[in-house]
N, C-alpha and C positions, 0 to 999 in steps of 0.2 A: 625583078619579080612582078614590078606592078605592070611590064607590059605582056607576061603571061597570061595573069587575071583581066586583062582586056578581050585577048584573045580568045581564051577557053573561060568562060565566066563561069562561077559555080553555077551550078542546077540542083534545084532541089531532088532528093533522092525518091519521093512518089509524086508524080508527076497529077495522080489520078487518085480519086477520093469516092468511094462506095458510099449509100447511105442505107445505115440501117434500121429502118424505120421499114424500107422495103421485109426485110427478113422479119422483123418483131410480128407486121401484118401476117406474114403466112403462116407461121407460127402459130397464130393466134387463129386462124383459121380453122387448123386440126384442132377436133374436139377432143381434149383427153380421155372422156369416158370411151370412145371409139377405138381410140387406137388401140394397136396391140402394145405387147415388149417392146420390141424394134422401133418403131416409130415416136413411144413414151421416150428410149433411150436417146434417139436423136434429139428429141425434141431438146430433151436436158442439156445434152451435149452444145447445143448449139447457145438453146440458154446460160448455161456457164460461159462459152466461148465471149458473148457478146458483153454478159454483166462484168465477167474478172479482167478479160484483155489479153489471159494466157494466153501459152504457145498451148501445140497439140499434144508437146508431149511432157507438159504439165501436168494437163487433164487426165492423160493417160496414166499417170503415175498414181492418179487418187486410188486406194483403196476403200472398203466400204467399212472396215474394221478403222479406220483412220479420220471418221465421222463424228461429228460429237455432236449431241444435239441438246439443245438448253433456251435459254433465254434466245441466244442469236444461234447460229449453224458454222462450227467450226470445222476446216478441212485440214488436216496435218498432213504435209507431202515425209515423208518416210525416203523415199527412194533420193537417189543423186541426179541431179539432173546436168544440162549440159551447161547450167551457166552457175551451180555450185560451186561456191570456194571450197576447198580442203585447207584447212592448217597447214600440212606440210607442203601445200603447195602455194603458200603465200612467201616460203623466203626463196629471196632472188638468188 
């Protein structure tokens, strides 16, 4: 095996790395008082995207009934997503 791993050496699996500081700046460009719905909605969108590290359809799954709002800002996911355990689906 070790003259496979010579051969074929691991590679890391992202090769290539975005920076987000670029996105924060545009972001930050749109004035919220301006914008409409659509463009308020994305902004958030994107803003949650960048702060939590969700997938898409995490985000997607928030309801607004599922909001709690207090001292900090609590988001309850409700729905099952695709990397959800189920109990019965823990035994082998």
């Amino acid at each position: 095996m070790k003259g496979v791993s010579r051969i074929r050496p691991a590679v890391s699996r992202y090769s290539i790395a975005w920076d987000p500081v670029i996105s924060i700046r545009f972001l930050y460009l749109w004035e919220t008082s301006k914008c409409n719905l659509k463009d308020l909605t994305m902004k958030l969108g994107a803003l949650l995207a960048l702060c939590t590290g969700q997938t898409i359809q995490t985000l997607c799954s928030i309801e607004l009934a599922n909001i709690i709002w207090g001292d900090c800002i609590q988001i309850k996911l409700t729905a099952n997503l695709k990397t959800t355990i189920h109990s019965e689906d823990t035994s082998f």
